[in-house]
N, CA, C and O atoms as CSV, one atom per row, in Angstrom:
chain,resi,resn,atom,element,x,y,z
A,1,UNK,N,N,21.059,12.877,-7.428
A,1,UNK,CA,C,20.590,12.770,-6.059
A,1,UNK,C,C,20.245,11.303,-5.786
A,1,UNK,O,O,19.921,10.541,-6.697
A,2,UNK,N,N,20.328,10.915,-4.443
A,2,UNK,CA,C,20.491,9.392,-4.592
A,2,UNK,C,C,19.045,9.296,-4.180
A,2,UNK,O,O,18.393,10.107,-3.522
A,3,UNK,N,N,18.691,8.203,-4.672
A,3,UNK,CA,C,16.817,7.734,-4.468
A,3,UNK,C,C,16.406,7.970,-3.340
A,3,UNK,O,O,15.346,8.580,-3.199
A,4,UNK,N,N,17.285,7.462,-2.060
A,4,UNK,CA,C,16.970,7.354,-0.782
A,4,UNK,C,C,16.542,8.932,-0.574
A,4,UNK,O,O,15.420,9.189,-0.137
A,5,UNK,N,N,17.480,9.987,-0.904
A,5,UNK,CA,C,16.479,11.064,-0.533
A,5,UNK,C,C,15.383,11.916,-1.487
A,5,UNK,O,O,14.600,12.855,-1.348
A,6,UNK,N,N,15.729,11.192,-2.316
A,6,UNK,CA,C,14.013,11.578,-3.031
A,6,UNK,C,C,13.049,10.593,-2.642
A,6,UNK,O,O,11.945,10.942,-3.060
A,7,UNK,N,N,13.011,9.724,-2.141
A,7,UNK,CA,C,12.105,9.015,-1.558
A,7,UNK,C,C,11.878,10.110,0.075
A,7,UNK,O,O,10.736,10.523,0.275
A,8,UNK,N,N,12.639,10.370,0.783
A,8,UNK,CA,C,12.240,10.588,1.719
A,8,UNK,C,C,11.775,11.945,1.545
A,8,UNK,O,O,10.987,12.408,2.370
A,9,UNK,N,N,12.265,12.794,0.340
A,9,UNK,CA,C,11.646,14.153,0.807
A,9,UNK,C,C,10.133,14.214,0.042
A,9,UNK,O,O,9.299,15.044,0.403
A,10,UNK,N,N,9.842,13.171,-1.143
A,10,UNK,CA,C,8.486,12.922,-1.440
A,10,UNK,C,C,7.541,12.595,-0.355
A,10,UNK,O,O,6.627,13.313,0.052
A,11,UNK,N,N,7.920,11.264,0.116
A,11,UNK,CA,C,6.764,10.711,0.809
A,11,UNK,C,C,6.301,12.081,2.232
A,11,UNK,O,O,5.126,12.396,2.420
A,12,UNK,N,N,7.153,12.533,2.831
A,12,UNK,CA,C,6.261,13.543,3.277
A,12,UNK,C,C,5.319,13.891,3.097
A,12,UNK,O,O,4.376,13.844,3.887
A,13,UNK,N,N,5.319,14.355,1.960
A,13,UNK,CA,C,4.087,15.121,1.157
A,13,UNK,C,C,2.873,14.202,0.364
A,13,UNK,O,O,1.806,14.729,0.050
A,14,UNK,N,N,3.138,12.927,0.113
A,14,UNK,CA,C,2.279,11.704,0.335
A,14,UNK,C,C,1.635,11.459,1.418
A,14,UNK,O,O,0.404,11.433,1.453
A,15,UNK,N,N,2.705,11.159,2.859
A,15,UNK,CA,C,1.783,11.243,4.076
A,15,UNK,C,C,0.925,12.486,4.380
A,15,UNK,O,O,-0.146,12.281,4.950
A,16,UNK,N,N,1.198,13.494,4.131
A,16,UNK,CA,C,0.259,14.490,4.276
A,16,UNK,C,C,-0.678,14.682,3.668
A,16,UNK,O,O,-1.731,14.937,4.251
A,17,UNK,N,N,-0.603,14.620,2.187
A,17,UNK,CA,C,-2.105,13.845,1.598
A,17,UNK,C,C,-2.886,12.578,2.000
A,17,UNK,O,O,-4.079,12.460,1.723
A,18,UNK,N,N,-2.205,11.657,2.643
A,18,UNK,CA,C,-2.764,10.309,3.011
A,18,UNK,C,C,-3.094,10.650,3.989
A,18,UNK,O,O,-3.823,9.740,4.383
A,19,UNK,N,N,-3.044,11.848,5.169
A,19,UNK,CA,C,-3.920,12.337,6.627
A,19,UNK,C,C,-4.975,12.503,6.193
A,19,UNK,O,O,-5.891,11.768,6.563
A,20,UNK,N,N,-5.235,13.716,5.091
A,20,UNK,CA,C,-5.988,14.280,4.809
A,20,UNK,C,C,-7.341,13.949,4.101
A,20,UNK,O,O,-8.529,14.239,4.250
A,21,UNK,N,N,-6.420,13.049,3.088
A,21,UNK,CA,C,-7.895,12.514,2.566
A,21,UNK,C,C,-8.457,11.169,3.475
A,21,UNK,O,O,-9.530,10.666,3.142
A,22,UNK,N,N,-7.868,10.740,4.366
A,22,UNK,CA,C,-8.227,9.425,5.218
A,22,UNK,C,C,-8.600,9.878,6.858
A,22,UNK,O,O,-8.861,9.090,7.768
A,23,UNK,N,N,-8.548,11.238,6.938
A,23,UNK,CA,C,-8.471,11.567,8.411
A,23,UNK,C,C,-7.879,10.865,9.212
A,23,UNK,O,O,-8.540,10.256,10.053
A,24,UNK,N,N,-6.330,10.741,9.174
A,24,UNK,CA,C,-5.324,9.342,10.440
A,24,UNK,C,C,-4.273,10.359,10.500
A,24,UNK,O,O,-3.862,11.365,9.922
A,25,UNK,N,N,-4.092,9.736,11.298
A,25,UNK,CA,C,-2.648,10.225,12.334
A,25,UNK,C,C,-1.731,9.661,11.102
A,25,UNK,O,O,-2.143,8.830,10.292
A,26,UNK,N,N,-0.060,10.401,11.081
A,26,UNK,CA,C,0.933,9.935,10.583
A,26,UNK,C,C,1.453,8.354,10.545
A,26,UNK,O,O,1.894,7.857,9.509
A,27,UNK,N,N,1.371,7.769,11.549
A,27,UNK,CA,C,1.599,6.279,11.829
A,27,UNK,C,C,0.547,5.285,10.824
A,27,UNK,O,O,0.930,4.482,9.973
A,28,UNK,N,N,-1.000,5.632,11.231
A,28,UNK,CA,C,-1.910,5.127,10.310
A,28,UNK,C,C,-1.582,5.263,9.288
A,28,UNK,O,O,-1.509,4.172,8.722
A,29,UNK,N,N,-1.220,6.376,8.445
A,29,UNK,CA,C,-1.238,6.855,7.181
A,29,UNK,C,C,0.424,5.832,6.400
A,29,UNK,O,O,0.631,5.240,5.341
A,30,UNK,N,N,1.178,6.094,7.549
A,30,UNK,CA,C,2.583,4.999,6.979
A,30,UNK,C,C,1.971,3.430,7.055
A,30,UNK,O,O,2.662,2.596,6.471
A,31,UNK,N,N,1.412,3.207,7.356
A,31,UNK,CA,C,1.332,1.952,7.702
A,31,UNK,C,C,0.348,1.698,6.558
A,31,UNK,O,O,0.401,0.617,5.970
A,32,UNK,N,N,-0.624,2.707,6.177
A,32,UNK,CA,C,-1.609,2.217,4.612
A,32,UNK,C,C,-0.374,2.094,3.707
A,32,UNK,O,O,-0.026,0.998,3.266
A,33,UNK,N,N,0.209,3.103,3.467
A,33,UNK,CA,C,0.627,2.850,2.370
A,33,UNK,C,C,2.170,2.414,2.326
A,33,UNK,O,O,2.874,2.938,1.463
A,34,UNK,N,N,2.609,1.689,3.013
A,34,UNK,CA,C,3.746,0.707,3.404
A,34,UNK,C,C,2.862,-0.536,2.800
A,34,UNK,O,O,3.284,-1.275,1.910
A,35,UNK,N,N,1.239,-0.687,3.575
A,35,UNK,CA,C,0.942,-2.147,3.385
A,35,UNK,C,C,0.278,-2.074,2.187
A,35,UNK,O,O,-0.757,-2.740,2.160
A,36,UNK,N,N,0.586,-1.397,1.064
A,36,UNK,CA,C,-0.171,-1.217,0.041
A,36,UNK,C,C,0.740,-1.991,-1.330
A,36,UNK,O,O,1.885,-2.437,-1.276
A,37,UNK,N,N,-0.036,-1.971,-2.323
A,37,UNK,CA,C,0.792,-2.495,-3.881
A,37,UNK,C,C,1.843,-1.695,-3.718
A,37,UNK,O,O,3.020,-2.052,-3.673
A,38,UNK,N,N,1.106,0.194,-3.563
A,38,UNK,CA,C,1.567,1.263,-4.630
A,38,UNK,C,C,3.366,1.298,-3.534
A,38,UNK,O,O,4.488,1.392,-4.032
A,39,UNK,N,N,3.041,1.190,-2.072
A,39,UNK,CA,C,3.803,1.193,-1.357
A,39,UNK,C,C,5.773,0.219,-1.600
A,39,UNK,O,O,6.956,0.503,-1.418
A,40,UNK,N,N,4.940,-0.952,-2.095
A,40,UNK,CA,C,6.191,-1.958,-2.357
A,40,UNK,C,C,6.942,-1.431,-3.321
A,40,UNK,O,O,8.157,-1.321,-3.485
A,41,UNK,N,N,5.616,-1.002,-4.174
A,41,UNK,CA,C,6.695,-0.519,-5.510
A,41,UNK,C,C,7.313,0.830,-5.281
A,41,UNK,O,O,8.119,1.271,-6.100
A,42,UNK,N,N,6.986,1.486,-4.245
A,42,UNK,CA,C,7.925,2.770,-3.817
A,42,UNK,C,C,9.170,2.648,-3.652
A,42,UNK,O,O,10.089,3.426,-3.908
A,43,UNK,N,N,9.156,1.396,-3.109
A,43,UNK,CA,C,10.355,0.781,-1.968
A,43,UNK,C,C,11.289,0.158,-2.535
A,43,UNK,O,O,12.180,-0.361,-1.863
A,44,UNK,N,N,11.255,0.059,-4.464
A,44,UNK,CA,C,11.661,-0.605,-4.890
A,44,UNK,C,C,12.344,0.230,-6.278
A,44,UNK,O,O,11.765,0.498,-7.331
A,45,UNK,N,N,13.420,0.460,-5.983
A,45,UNK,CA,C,14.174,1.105,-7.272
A,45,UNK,C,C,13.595,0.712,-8.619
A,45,UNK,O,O,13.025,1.629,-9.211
A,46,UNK,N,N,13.633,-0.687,-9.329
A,46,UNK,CA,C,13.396,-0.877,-10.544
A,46,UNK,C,C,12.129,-0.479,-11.028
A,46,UNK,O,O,11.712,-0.951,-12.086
A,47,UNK,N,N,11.386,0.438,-10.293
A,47,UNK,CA,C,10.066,0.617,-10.632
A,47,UNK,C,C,10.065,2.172,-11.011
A,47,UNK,O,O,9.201,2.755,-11.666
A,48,UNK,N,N,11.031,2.618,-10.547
A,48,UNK,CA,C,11.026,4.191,-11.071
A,48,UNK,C,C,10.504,5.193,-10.566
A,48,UNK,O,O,10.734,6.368,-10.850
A,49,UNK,N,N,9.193,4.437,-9.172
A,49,UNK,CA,C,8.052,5.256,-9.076
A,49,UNK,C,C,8.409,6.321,-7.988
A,49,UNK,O,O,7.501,7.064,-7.613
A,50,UNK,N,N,9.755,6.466,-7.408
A,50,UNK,CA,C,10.242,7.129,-6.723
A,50,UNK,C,C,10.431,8.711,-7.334
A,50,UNK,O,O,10.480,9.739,-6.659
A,51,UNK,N,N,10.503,8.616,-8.514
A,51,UNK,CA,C,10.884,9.501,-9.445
A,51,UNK,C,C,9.564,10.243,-9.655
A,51,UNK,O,O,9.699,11.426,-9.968
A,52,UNK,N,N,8.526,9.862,-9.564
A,52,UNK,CA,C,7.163,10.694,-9.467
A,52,UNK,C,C,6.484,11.565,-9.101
A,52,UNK,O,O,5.716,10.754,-8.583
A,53,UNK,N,N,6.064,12.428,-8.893
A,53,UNK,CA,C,5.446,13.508,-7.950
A,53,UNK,C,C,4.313,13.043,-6.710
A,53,UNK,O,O,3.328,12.312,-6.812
A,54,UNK,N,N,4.697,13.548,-5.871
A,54,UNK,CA,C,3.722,13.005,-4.397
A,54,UNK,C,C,2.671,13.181,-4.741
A,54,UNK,O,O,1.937,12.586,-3.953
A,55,UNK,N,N,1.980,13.777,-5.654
A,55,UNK,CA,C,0.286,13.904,-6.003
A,55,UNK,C,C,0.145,12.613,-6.441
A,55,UNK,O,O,-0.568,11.849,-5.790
A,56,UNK,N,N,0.941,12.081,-7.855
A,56,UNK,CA,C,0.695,11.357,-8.666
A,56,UNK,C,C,1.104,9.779,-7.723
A,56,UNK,O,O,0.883,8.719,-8.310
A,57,UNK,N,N,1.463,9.754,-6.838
A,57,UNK,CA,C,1.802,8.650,-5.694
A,57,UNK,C,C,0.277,8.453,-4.698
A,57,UNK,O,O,-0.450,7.543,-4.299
A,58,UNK,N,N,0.355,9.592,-4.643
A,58,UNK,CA,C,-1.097,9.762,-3.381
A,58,UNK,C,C,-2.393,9.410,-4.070
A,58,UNK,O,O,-3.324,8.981,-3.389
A,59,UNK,N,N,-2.552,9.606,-5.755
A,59,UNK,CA,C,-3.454,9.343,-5.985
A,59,UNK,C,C,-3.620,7.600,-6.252
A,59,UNK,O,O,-4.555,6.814,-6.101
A,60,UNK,N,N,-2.319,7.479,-6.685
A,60,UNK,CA,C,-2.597,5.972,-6.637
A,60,UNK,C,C,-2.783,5.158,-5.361
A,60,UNK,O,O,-3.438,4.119,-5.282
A,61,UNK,N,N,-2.214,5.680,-4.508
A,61,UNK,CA,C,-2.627,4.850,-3.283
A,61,UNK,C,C,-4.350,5.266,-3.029
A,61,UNK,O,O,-4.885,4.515,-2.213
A,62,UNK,N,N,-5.147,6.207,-3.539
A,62,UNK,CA,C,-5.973,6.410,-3.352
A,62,UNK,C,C,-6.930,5.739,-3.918
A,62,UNK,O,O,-7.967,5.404,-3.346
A,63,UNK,N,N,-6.535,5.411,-5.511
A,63,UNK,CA,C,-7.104,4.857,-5.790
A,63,UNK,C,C,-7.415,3.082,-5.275
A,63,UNK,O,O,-8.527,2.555,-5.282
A,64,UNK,N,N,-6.289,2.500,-4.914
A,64,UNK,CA,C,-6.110,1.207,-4.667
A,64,UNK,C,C,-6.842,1.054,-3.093
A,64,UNK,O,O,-7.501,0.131,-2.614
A,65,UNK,N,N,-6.443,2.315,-2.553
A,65,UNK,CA,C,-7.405,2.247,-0.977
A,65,UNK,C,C,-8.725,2.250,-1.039
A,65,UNK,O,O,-9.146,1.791,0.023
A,66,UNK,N,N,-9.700,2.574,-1.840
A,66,UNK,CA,C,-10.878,3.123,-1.940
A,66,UNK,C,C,-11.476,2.400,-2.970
A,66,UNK,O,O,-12.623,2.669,-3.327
């Protein structure tokens, strides 16, 4: 499966944890974690982190947000 859609059918479920635990609208919630570490390295094949589970994504942005 090509990254591009495991990236897109994860982060869903990232942004929906990133509403939840931050109380924001969808836009807010892309925009934390776009402007984040955990975010670049999403965005970035050689990091693998695409390959991860949306919990284990959400928590790191959680951690780095907080």
């Amino acid at each position: 499966m090509p990254h591009g859609t495991i990236r897109a059918s994860t982060l869903k479920t990232v942004m929906r944890l990133i509403m939840e635990r931050f109380d924001c609208v969808e836009n807010e919630a892309l925009k934390m974690f776009y402007e984040s570490h955990i975010g670049a390295c999403y965005a970035d094949d050689s990091t693998g982190l695409y390959g991860q589970s949306a919990y284990y994504i959400a928590g790191l942005v959680f951690e780095e947000l907080t």
